[in-house]
C-alpha positions as CSV (number, residue, x, y, z in Angstrom):
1,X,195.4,118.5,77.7
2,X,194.1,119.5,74.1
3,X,192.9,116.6,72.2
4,X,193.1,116.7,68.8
5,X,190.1,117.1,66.6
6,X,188.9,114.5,63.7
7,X,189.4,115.6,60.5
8,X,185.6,116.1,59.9
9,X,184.4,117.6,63.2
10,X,187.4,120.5,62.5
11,X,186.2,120.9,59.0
12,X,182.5,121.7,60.0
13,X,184.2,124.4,62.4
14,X,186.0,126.1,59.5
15,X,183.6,126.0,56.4
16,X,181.2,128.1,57.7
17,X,183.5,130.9,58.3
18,X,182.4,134.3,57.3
19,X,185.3,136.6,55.2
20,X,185.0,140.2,54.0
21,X,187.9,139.7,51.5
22,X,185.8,139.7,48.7
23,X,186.1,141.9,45.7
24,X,184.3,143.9,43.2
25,X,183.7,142.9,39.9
26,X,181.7,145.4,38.1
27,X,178.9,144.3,36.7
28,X,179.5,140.8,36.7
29,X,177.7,138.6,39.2
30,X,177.2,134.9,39.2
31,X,174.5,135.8,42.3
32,X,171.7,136.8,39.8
33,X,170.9,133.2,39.0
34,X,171.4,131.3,42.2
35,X,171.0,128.0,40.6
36,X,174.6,128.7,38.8
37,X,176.1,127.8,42.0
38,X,174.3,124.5,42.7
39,X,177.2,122.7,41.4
40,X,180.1,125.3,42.5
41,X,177.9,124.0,46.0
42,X,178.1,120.0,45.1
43,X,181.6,120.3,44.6
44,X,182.6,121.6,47.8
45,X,180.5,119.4,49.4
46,X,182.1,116.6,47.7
47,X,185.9,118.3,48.8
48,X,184.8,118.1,52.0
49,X,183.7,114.4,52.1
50,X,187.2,113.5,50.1
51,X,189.0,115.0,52.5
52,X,187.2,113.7,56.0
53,X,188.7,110.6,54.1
54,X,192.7,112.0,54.7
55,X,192.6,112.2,58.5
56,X,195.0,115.3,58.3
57,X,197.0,116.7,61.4
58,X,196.4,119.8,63.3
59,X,198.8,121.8,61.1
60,X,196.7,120.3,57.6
61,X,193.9,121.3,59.3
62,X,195.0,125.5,59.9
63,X,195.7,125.5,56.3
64,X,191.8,125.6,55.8
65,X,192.0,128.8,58.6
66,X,191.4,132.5,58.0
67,X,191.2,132.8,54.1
68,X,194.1,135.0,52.3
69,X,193.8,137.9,51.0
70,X,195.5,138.3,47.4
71,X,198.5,139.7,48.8
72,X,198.9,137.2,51.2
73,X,199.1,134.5,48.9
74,X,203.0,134.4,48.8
75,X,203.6,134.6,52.4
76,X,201.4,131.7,53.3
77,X,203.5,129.6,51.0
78,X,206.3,130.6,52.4
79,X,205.3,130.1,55.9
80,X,204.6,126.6,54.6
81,X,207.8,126.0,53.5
82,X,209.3,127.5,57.3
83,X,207.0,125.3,59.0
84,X,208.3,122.0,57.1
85,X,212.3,122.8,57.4
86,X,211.5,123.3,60.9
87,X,209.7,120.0,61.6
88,X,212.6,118.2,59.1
89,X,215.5,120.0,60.8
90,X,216.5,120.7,57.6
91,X,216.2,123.2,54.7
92,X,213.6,122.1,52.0
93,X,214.7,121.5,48.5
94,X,212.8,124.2,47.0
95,X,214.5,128.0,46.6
96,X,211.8,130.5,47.6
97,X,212.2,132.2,43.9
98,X,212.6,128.5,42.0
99,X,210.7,127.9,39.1
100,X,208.0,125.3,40.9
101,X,207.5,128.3,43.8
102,X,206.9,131.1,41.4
103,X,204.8,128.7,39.0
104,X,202.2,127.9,42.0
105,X,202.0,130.8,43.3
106,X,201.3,131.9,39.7
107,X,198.5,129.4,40.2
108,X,197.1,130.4,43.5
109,X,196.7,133.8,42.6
110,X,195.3,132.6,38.8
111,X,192.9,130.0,40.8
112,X,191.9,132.9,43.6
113,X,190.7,134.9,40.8
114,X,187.7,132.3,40.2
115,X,187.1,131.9,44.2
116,X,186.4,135.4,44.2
117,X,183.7,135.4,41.9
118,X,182.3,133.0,43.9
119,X,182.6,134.1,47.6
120,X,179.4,136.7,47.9
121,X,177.1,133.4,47.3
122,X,178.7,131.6,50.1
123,X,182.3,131.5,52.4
124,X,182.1,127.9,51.5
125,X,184.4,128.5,48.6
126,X,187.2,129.2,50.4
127,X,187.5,125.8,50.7
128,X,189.7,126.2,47.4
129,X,192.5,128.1,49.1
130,X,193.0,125.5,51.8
131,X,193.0,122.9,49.3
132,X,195.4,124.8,47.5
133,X,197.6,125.1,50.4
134,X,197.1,121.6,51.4
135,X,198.6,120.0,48.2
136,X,201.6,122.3,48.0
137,X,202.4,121.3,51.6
138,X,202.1,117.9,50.1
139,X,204.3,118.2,47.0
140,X,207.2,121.1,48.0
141,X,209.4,118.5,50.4
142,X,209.9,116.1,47.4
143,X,211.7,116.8,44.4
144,X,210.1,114.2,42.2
145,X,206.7,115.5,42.9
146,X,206.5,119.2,41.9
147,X,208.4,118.1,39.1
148,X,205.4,115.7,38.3
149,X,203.0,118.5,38.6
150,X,205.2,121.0,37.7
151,X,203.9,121.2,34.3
152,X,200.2,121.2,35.0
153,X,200.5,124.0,37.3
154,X,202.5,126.0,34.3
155,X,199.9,125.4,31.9
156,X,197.0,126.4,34.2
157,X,198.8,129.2,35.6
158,X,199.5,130.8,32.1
159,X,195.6,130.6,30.6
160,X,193.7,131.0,33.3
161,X,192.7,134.9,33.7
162,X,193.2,137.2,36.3
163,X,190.4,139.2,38.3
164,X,190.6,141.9,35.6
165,X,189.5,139.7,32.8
166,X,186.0,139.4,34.3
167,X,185.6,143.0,35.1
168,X,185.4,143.9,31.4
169,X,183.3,141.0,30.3
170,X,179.3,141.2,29.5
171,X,178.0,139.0,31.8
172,X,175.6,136.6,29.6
173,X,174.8,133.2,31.3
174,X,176.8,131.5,29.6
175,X,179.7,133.2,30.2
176,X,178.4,132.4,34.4
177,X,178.3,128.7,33.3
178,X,182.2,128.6,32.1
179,X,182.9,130.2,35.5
180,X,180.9,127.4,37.5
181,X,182.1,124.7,35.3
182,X,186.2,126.2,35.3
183,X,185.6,126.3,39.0
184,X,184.5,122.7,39.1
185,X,187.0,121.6,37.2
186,X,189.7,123.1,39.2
187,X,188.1,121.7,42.4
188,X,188.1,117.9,40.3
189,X,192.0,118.8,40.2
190,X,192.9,119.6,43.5
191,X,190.6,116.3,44.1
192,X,192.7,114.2,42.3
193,X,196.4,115.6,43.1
194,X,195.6,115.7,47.1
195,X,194.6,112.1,47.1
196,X,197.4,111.6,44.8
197,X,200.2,113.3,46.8
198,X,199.2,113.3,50.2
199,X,199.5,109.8,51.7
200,X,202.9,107.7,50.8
201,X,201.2,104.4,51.8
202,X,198.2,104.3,50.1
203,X,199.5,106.3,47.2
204,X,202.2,103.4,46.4
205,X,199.1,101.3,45.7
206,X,197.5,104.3,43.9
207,X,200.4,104.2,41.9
208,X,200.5,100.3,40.9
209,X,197.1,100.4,40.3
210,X,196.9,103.5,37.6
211,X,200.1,104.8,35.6
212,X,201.0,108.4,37.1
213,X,201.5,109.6,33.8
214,X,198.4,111.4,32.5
215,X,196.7,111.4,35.4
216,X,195.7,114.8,35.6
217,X,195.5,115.4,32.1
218,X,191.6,114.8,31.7
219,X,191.2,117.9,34.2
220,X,193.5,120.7,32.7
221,X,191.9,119.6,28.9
222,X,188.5,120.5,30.6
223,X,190.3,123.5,32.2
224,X,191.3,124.7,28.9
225,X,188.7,123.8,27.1
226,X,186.5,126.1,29.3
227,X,188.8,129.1,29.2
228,X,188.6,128.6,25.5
229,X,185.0,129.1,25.6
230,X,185.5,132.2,27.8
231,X,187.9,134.4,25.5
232,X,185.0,133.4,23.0
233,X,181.9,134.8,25.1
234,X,184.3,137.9,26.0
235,X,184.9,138.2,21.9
236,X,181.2,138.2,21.1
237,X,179.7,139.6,24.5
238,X,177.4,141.7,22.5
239,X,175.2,138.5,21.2
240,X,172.0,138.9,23.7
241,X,171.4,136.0,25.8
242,X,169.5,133.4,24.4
243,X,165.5,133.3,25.1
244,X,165.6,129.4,25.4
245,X,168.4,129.5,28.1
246,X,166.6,132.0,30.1
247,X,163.3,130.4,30.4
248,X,164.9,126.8,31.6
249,X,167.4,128.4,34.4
250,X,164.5,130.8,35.5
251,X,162.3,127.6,35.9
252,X,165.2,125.5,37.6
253,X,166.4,127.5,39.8
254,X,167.9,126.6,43.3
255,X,164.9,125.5,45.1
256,X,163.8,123.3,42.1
257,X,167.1,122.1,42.3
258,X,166.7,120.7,45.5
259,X,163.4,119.3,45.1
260,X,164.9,117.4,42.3
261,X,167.7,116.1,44.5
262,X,165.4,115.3,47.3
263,X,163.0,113.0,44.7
264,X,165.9,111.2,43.6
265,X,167.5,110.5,47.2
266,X,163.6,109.4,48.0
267,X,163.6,107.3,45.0
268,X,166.7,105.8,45.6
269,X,166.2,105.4,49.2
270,X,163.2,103.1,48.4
271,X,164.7,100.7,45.7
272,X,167.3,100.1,48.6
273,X,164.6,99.0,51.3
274,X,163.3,96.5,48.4
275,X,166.7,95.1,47.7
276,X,167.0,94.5,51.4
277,X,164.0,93.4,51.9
278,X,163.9,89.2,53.2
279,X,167.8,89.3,52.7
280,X,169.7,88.7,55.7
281,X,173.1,88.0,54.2
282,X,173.2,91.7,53.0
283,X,172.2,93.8,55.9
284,X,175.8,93.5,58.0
285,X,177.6,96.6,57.8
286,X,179.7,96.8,54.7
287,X,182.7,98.7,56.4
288,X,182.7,96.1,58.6
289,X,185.8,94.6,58.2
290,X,187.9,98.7,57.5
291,X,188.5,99.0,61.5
292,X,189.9,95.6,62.0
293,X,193.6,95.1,63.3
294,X,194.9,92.5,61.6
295,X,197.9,90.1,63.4
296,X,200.5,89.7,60.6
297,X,204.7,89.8,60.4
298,X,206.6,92.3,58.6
299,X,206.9,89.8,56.2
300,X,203.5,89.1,55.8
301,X,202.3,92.9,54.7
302,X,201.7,93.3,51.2
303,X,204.1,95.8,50.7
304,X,206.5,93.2,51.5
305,X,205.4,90.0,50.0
306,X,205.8,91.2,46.2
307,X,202.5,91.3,45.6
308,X,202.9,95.2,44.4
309,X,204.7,93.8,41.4
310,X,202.0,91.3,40.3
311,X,199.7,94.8,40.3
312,X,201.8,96.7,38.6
313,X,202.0,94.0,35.7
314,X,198.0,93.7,35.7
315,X,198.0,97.5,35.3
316,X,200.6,97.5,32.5
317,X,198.2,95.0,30.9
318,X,195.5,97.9,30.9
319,X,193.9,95.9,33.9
320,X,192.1,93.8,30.5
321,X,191.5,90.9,32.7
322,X,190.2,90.1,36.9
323,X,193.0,90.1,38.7
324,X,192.6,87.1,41.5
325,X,195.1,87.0,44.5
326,X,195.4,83.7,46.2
327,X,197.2,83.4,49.6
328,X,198.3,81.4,52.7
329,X,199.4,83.0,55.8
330,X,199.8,79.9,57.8
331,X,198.6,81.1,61.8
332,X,198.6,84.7,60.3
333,X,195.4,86.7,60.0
334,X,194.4,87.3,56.2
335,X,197.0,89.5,54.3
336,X,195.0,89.8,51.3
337,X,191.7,91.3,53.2
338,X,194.4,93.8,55.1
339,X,195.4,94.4,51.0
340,X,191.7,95.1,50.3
341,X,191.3,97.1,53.5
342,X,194.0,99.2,52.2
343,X,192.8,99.3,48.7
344,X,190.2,100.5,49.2
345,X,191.3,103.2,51.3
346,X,193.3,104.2,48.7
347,X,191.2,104.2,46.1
348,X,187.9,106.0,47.8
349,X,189.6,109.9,46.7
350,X,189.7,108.6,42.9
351,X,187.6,109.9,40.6
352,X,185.9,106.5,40.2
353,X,182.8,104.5,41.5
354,X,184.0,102.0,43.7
355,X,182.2,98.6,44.9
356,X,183.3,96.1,47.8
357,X,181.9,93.2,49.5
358,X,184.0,91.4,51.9
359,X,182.6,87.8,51.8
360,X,183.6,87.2,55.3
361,X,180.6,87.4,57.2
362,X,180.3,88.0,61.2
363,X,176.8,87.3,61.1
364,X,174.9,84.3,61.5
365,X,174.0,84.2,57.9
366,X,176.2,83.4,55.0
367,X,176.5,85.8,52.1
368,X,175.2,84.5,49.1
369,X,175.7,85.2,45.2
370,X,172.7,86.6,44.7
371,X,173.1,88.6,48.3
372,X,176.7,90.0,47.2
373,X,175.0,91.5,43.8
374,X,172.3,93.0,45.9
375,X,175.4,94.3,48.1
376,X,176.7,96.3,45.0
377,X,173.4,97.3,43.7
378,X,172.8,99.1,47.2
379,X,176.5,100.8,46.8
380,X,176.0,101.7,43.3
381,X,172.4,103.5,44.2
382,X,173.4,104.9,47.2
383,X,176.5,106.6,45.5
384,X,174.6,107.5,42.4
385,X,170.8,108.1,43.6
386,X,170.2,109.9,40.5
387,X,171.0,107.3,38.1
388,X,167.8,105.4,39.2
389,X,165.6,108.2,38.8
390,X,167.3,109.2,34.9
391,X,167.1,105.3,33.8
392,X,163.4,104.0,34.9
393,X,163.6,101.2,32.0
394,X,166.2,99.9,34.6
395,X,165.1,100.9,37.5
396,X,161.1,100.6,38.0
397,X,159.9,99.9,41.4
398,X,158.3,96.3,39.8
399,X,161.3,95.1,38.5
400,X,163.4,95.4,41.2
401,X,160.5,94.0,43.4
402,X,160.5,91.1,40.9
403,X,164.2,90.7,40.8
404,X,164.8,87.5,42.8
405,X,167.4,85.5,40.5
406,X,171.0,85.9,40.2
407,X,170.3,86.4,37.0
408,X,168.1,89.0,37.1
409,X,169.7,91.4,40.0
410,X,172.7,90.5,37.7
411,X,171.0,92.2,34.4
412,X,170.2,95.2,36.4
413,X,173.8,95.4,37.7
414,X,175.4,95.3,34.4
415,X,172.8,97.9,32.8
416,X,173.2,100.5,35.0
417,X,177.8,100.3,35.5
418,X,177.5,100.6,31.4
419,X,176.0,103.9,32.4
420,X,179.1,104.8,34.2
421,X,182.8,105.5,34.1
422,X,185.4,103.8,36.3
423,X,184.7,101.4,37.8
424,X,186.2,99.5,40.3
425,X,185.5,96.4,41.8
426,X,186.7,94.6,44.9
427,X,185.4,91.0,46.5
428,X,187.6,90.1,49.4
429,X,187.6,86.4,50.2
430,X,185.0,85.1,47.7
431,X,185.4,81.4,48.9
432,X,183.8,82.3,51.6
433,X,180.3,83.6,49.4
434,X,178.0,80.4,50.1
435,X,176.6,78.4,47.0
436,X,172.4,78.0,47.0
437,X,170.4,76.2,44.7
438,X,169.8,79.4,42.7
439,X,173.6,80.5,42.1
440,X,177.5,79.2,43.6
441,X,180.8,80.8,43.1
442,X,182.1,78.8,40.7
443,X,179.5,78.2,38.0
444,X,177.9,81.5,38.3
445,X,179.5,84.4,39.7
446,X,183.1,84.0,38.9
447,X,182.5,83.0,35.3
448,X,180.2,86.1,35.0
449,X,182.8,88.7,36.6
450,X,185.5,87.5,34.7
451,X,183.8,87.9,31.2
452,X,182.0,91.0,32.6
453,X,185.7,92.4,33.6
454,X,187.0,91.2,30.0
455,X,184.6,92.7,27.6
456,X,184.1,96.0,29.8
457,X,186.6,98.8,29.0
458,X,185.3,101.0,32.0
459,X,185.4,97.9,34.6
460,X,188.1,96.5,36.9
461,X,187.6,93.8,38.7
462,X,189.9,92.3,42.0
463,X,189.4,89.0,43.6
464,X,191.4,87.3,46.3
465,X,190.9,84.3,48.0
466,X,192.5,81.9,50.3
467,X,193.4,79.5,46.6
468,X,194.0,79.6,43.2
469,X,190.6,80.0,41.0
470,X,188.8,76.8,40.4
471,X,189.4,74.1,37.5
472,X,186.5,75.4,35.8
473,X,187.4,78.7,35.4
474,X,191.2,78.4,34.0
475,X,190.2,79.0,30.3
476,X,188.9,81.9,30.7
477,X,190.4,85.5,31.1
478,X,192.3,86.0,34.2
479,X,195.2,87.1,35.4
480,X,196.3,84.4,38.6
481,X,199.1,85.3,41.5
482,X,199.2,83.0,44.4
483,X,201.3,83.9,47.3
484,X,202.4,81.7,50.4
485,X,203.9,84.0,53.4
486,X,203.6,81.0,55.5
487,X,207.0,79.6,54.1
488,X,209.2,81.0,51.4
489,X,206.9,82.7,48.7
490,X,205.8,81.2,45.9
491,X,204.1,82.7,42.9
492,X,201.4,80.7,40.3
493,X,200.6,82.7,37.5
């Protein structure tokens, strides 16, 4: 019997893939400068990682299979919509010539125009056309959705240009830049709306958490903004290339690149080893607690104990304040660590740095304070190693050698998220983080994530805990549910 494949292992199968459905574009190639495609390259690889993170079926999987050629485009959408009436046993909402079919397949060809460009660099790129495929299989069997991406689709599909539009264009480098960043951009898109339409469970908490509204719109203003700059370029193609320009791609070009990459993974790689170094309460597996199977009743889920709506109000408060969630299951396992488990699942595909500790330790050693904020510092280097490397006022080897104090690892924390956009930060179970003489809970980290989360438009911050926060935090900003599944539930807020 065939066992199915993980997501990941299937994925390394197909990207590799070579295609001969590539076309001619005069005498426009992005090839001459390799180093153009470094972050067409970055991109892909982050696709890839994204969607290892959906655990997709076989038939997810054969959308990423045997590349289309232009032509094709329609009939694979079709077959799509074949393949779900047959698995529903009934006919899909969507006509084959409705307005949301011919406006994506508008976009699919638009979108394969770009792909095409970059395809004799690397097969790699196909990547796009599965995800393409991927997040109409997603959207077509419900009504509500393609009419929530309906619109983006119609204003993509309108500006961007087709194939022919690159054939006449002089091909200065920064016309090549526009390409890599519109291709970027439409990868960032396809990021966001896969994650966003692909799993019903975690996207309910997806939705709670961030308005739907406007989600996308950050990505098709870059989109546009991009094809703007291309219509330009085309309009003045005759302006020679600029000397400056020249001299700093030839000098950076796809080796140097790496090297670059390399020296900041290396750099990063060692501030890690010191932050672990002599701290035992930080070096248990942080995904510890994401394959647990926790023992609750139906009632006892949070999609059934109301704590969705106490989320939902947060968000419509602009998330301004930490949001703590206090429980009691009785004789039930945690609720509100199966929440965070779940949470953060949902929330790994957003565009958004995200930070968890779960408090809970299995080792012998309690977490501390000062060990949870060398927990985040190791998550916020290893998913940004180059931000170490571009800030050394933050980040010199001696000061985070000398940063013992809660204090201290606390400054370095706070320096470097300003640096950032989106966070989001989640401490499961933070009663059970273990006061020392140096730092506790209650007089020193809780005070300082709840003014942190309060002053900090680019910071959200979500606590939960077996209780209600502490006496000596109630004047200060936060937004308090408390839920008991083991009897009737009650709410404190």
């Amino acid at each position: 019997m065939l066992k199915r494949q993980p997501t990941d292992e299937a994925l390394s199968v197909l990207m590799p893939k070579r295609i001969d459905n590539t076309v001619t574009t005069s005498n426009y190639s992005l090839g001459l400068i390799e180093s153009f495609c470094v972050p067409v390259k970055e991109a892909c690889v982050k696709a890839v990682g994204r969607l290892e993170q959906l655990d997709l079926q076989d038939d997810g999987i054969a959308l990423f299979e045997d590349p289309p050629k232009p032509a094709d485009i329609v009939a694979r959408l079709e077959q799509i919509v074949t393949r779900l009436e047959k698995q529903s046993h009934r006919p899909t909402h969507v006509r084959r010539s409705g307005k949301f079919f011919n406006s994506f397949c508008s976009f699919v060809d638009r979108t394969s125009s770009i792909v095409k460009l970059m395809l004799p660099q690397s097969p790699e790129y196909t990547l796009t056309f599965g995800m393409l495929f991927l997040l109409f299989e997603a959207v077509v069997p419900k009504k509500e959705r393609d009419d929530s991406l309906l619109a983006h689709i119609e204003k993509i599909g309108t500006q961007l240009p087709l194939v022919e539009f690159y054939k006449s264009v002089f091909p200065i480098n920064q016309m090549k830049e526009c390409v890599v960043r519109l291709y970027v951009y439409i990868m960032k898109l396809l990021d966001e709306a896969i994650a966003y339409y692909h799993s019903v469970r975690l996207g309910k908490l997806v939705d709670t958490i961030f308005r739907a509204e406007g989600k996308f719109d950050v990505h098709v203003k870059n989109i546009e903004r991009e094809v703007q700059k291309m219509h330009t370029f085309k309009d003045a193609g005759h302006v020679a290339q600029s000397d400056h320009m020249m001299k700093t791609i030839s000098n950076t070009g796809v080796t140097g690149q790496e090297l670059l990459q390399f020296e900041m993974t290396r750099y990063s790689r060692e501030l890690q080893d010191l932050l672990f170094l002599g701290d035992q309460d930080i070096a248990e597996d942080p995904d510890a607690c994401m394959n647990r199977l926790y023992r609750l009743s139906l009632k006892d889920h949070w999609g059934n104990n109301g704590i969705l709506e106490d989320l939902r109000e947060w968000s419509d408060e602009d998330r301004e304040r930490l949001f703590w969630a206090g429980h009691c299951s009785g004789n039930q396992d945690s609720w509100v660590t199966e929440l965070s488990v779940d949470m953060i699942n949902a929330l790994k595909p957003q565009s958004l740095t995200l930070l968890y500790v779960f408090c809970e330790q299995s080792i012998n050693a309690a977490l501390t304070p000062i060990g949870l904020i060398r927990k985040l510092l190791v998550q916020l280097l290893e998913l940004h190693p180059e931000i170490a490397y571009t800030n050394p006022e933050i980040w010199s080897v001696r000061r985070t050698k000398n940063a013992v104090s809660f204090k201290q690892l606390w400054n370095i924390f706070q320096q470097t998220v300003e640096r950032l956009r989106n966070v989001f930060v989640i401490i499961d179970r933070i009663e059970q983080c273990e006061a020392t003489e140096e730092a506790d809970v209650v007089h020193h980290l809780l005070p300082t994530l709840i003014k942190w989360a309060a002053t900090k438009n680019n910071v959200d911050v979500v606590v939960t805990s077996v209780s209600v926060p502490p006496v000596e935090v109630l004047d200060l900003p936060v937004f308090e549910t408390y839920i008991d599944t083991s009897k009737k539930a009650t709410k404190r807020q």
